[in-house]
N, C-alpha and C positions, 0 to 999 in steps of 0.2 A: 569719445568726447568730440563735439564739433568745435566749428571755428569761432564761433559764438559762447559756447563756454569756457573754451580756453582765456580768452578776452577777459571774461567776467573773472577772472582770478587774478590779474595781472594790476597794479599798481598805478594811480597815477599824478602825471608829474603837475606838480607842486602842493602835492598834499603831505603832508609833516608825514616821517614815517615810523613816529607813534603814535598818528588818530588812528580811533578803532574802527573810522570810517575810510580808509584810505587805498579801498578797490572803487571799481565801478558802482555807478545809483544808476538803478531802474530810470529808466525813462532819459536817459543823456546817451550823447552821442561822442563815440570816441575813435581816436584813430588812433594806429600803433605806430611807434617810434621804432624804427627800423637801421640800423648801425650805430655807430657813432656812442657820443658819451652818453646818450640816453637812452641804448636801445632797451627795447622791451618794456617803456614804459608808455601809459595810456596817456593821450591828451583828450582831453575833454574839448569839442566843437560845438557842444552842441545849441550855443548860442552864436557862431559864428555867421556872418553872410556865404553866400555861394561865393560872392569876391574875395572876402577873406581866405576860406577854405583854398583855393584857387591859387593863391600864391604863396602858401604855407608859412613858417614862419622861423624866427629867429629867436630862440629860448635861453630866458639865462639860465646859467650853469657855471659852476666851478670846478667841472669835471672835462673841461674842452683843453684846447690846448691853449686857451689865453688865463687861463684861470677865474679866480673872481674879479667878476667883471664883463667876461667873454661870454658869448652865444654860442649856440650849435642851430646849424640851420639844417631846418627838416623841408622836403617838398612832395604834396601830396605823390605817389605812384599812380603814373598814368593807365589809367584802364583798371584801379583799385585803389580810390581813395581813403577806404578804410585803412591804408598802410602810408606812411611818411617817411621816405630815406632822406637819410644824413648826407648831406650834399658839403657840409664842413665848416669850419668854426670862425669864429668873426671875431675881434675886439670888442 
């Protein structure tokens, strides 16, 4: 299995996780969440700007160490933006 299908099996974040749509849709752009309280799950980009993408972002979560309420901030992987590490959790 390639790196591309692996992805397509994988969940993404903030899709309720009992929609029976709640892997990847054809035709969107995703990058993977890579440590942290939400690793291995997909974010969807694919409405995002290059400037957006570029400075990744800050996701709620109540699985960070602030709880509900708190972020986990992701930043794209330089030289492999399809992946996003966990750079660490915010209020």
């Amino acid at each position: 299995m390639d790196r591309d299908e692996e992805l397509l099996r994988g969940r993404v974040y903030g899709q309720d996780h009992d929609d029976p749509r709640q892997g990847p849709q054809p035709g969107r752009t995703y990058a993977e969440l890579v440590g942290g309280p939400l690793d291995g799950l997909l974010l969807d980009i694919t409405d995002w700007s290059p400037g957006d993408v570029g400075t990744g972002a800050a996701l709620p979560t109540e699985l960070g160490r602030f709880g509900a309420g708190g972020r986990a901030l992701y930043d794209p992987r330089p030289g492999d933006g399809r992946r996003w590490d966990w750079s660490g959790d915010t209020p």
